[in-house]
C-alpha positions as CSV (number, residue, x, y, z in Angstrom):
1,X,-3.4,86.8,178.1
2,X,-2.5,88.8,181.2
3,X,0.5,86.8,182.8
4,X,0.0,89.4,185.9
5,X,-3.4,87.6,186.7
6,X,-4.1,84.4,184.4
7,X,-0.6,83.2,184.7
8,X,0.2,79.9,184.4
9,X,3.4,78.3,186.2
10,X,5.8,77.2,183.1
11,X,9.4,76.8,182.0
12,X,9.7,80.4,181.1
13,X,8.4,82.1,183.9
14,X,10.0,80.3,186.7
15,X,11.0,83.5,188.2
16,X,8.2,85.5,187.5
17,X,5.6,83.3,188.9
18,X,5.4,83.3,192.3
19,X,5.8,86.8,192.8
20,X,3.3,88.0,190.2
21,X,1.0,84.9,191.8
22,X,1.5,86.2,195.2
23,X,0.4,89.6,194.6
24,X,-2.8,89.0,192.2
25,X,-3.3,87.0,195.6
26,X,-3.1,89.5,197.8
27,X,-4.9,92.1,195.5
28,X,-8.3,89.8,195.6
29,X,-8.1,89.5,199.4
30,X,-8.2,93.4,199.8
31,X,-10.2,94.2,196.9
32,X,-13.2,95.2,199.3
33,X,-11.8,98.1,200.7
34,X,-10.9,99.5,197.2
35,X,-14.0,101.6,196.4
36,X,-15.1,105.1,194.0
37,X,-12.3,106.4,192.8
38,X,-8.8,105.1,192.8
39,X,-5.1,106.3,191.8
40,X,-3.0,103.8,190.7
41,X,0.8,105.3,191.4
42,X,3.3,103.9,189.2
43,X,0.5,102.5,186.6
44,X,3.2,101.0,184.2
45,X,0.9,98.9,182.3
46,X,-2.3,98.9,184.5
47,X,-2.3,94.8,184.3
48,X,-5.0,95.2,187.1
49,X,-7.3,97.6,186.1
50,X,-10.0,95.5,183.9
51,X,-9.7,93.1,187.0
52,X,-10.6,95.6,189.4
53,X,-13.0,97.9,187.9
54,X,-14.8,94.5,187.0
55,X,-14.7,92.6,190.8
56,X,-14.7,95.7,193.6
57,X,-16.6,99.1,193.9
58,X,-14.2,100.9,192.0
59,X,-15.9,103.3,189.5
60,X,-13.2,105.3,188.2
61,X,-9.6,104.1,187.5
62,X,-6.9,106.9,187.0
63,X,-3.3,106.1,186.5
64,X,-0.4,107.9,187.3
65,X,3.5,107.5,186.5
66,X,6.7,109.4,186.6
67,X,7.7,111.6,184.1
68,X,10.8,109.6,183.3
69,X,9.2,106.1,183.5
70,X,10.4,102.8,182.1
71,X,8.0,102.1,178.6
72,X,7.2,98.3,178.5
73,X,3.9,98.7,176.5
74,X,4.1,102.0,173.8
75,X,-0.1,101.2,173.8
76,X,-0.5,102.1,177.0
77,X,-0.1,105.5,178.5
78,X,-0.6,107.0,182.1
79,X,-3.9,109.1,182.0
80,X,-1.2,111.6,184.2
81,X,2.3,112.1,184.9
82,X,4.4,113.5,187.7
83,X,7.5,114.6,188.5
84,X,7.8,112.6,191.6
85,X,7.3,115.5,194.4
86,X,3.6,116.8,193.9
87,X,1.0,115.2,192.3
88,X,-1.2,117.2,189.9
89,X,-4.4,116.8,191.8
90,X,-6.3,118.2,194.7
91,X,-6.3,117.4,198.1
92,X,-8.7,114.8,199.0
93,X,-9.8,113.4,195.4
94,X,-9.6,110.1,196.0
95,X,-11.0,107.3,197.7
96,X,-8.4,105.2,197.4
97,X,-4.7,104.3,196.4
98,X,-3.5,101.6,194.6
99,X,0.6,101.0,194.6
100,X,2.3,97.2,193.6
101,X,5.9,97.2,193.6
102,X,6.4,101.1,193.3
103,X,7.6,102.6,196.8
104,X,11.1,100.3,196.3
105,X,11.5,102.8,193.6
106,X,11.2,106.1,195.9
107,X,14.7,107.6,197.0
108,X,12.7,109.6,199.3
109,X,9.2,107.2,200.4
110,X,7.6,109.7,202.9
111,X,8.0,112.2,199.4
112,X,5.6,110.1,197.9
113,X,3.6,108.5,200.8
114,X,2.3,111.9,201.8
115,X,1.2,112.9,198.6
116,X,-0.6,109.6,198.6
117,X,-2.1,110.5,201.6
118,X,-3.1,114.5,200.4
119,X,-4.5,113.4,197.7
120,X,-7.1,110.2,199.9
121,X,-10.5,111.8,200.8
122,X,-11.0,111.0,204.5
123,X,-11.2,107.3,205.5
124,X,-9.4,106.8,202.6
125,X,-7.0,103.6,201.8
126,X,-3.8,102.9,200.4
127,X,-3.2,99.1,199.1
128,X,0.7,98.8,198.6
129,X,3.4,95.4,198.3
130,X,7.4,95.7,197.9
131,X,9.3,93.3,197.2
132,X,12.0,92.0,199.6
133,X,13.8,88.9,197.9
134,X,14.1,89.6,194.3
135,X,17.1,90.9,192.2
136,X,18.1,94.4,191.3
137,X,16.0,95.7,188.7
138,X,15.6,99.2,186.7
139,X,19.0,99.6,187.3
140,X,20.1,102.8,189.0
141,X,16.6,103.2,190.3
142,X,16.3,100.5,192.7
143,X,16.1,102.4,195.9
144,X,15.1,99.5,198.6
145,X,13.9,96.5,200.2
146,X,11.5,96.8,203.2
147,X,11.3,95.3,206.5
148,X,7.8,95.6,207.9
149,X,9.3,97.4,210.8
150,X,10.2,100.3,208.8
151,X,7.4,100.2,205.7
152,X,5.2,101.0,208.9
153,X,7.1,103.6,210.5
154,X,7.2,105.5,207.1
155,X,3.6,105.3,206.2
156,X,3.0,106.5,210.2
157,X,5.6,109.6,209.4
158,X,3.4,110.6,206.4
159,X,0.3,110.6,208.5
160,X,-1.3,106.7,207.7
161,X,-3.1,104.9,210.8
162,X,-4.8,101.6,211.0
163,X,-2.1,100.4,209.4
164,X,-2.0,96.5,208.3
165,X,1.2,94.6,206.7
166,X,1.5,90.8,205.7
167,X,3.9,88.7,203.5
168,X,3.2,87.9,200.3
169,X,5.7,84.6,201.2
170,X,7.6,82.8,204.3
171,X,10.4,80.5,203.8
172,X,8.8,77.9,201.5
173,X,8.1,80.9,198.9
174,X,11.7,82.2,199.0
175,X,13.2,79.4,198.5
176,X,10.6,79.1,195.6
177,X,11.3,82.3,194.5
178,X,15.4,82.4,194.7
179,X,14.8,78.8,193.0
180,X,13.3,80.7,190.0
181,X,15.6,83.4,190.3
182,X,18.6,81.6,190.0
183,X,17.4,78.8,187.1
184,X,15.8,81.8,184.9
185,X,18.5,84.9,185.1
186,X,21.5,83.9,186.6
187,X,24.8,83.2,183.9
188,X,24.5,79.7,182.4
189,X,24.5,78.3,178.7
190,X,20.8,78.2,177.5
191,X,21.1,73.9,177.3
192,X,21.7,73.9,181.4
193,X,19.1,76.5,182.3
194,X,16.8,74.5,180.2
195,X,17.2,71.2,182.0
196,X,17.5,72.7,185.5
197,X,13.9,74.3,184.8
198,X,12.5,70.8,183.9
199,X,14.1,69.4,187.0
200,X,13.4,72.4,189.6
201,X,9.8,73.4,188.2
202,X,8.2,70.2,190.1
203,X,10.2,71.6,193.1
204,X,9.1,75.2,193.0
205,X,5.5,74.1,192.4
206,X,5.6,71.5,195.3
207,X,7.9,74.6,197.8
208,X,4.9,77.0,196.8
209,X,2.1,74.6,197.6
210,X,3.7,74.3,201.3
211,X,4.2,77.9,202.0
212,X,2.0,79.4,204.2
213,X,2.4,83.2,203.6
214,X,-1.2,83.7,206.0
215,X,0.7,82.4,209.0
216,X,4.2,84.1,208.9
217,X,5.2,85.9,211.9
218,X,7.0,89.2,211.7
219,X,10.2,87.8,214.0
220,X,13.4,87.0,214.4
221,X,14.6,84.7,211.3
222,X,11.7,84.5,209.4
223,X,12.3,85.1,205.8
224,X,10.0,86.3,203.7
225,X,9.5,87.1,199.7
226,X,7.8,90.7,200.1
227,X,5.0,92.5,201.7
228,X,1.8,94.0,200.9
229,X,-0.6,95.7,203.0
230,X,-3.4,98.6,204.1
231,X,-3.1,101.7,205.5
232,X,-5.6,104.3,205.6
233,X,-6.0,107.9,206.6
């Protein structure tokens, strides 16, 4: 089973869920700009790609990673690799850009971001989400958490317009979130974290089935559990 898409909320993956929920979420709502050929920056595993080359317009499927990535599946392999400052393609081979959870990795963004954008034909698009409440994680390379104010200014330095950015989760999912966070990671004997996920898992399900991520407004206060978004050139 693909936990990034079929996953199920349970005991185990109290931390996990709502995040890897959220984004499969906001994947199918901007699946129909994905089209022809798409780079997927930062592959990893490519838990979306039989998803996507089976639901959008997406014809070819080409990932990409760092030379020095993380190996969490020896099976699968990026069909290139990078060294993080110039991309080994042409300028303008792609219709579109695929990135989840990748630019919070970036100690330089606009680096990246306008390579993305070399590499998008015209018209192209970029489908991105960051996290913003979630713990530290590949450990030294966890660059960053984004506002929306300044995930937008860096994709307008690196040439992006008609740019579009929305939470993956307001205040009901954070809470969620840290809820899951905190039961499933944090220091405790493994008797207690099993009895807090019993008791909080009713919780988290009933905190995520009264967020409203669709009507969160970029202002002050508001807290949200990450962003995704589209940007095209």
């Amino acid at each position: 089973m693909n936990d990034f898409i079929d996953i199920k909320l349970g005991l185990k993956n109290l931390d996990r869920y709502y995040i890897r929920h959220s984004i499969f979420k906001a994947l199918k709502k901007s699946l129909p700009n994905l089209k022809g050929n798409l780079l997927d920056i930062g592959c990893g595993q490519m838990p979306y790609k039989d998803y996507i080359l089976n639901n959008s317009d997406v014809s070819v499927y080409i990932g990409l990673d760092i030379e020095t990535a993380l190996v969490y599946d020896s099976n699968v392999k990026p069909d290139y690799t990078w060294n993080g400052v110039t991309m080994p393609f042409e300028e303008a081979s792609f219709n579109c850009a695929f990135g989840t959870e990748v630019l919070e990795h970036c100690p330089e963004p606009e680096v990246v971001l306008k390579e993305v954008y070399r590499v998008l034909k015209p018209e192209g698009v970029f489908f991105f989400t960051v996290p913003f409440l979630w713990s530290l994680h590949e450990v030294p390379h966890d660059e960053y958490r984004y506002t929306p104010f300044a995930l937008k200014r860096h994709l307008k330095n690196s040439g992006f317009t008609n740019i579009t950015i929305k939470a993956t989760g307001g205040w009901h999912g954070a809470m969620a979130q840290m809820l899951g966070l905190w039961v499933r990671r944090s220091y405790m004997g493994k008797y207690k974290r099993k009895v807090l996920s019993v008791v909080l898992k009713p919780i988290i399900k009933r905190l995520i089935a009264y967020d409203k991520p669709e009507q969160v407004v970029f202002k002050e206060g508001q807290m949200i559990t990450g962003l995704y978004g589209i940007a095209k050139k």
